[in-house]
PAFIVO-637176 format. One record per atom (N, C-alpha, C): x negated, y negated, z negated. Coordinates in steps of 0.05 Angstrom, whole numbers, plus 5000, padded with zeros to 4 digits. Example, Ala and Ser with C-alpha at 12.3 -4.5 7.8 and 13.67 -1.06 7.14 Angstrom:
PAFIVO-637176
473651144844/475450904844/473650664844/474350454858/472750214857/474249994843/
END
This chain:
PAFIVO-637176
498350235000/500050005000/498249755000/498549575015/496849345023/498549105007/498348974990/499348734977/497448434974/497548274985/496847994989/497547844961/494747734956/494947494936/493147244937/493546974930/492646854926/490746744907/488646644908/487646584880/486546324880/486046184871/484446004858/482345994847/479946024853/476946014821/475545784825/473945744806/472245524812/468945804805/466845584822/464845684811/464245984820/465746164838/465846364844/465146334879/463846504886/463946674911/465646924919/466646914945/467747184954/466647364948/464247404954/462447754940/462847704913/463047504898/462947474871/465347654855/468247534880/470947604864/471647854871/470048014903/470348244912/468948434892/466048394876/464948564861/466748614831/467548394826/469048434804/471948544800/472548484821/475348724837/475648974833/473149044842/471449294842/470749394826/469749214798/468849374781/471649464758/473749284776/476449314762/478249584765/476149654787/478049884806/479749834825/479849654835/481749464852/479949474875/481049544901/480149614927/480849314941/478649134957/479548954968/478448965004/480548945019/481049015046/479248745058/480448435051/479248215054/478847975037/477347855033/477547555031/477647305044/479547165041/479147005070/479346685052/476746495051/477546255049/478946035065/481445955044/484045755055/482945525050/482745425035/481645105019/479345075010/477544925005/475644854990/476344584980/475644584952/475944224947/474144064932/473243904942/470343834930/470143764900/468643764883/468743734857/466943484850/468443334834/466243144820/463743114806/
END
């Protein structure tokens, strides 16, 4: 079953949030960045 979510992090990388997915047991198919927003 393939289910889509969104997230939000700061301070994080895609390999960052895919490893930790992972180490959750949580299989991730893709990451795809939508937004970036610059920080002060």
């Amino acid at each position: 079953m393939d289910i889509n979510y969104i997230l939000k992090v700061q301070d994080a990388k895609a390999v960052d949030i895919q490893k930790a997915l992972k180490a959750a047991g949580i299989t991730v198919t893709s990451i795809t960045e939508i937004y970036k927003e610059q920080g002060e």
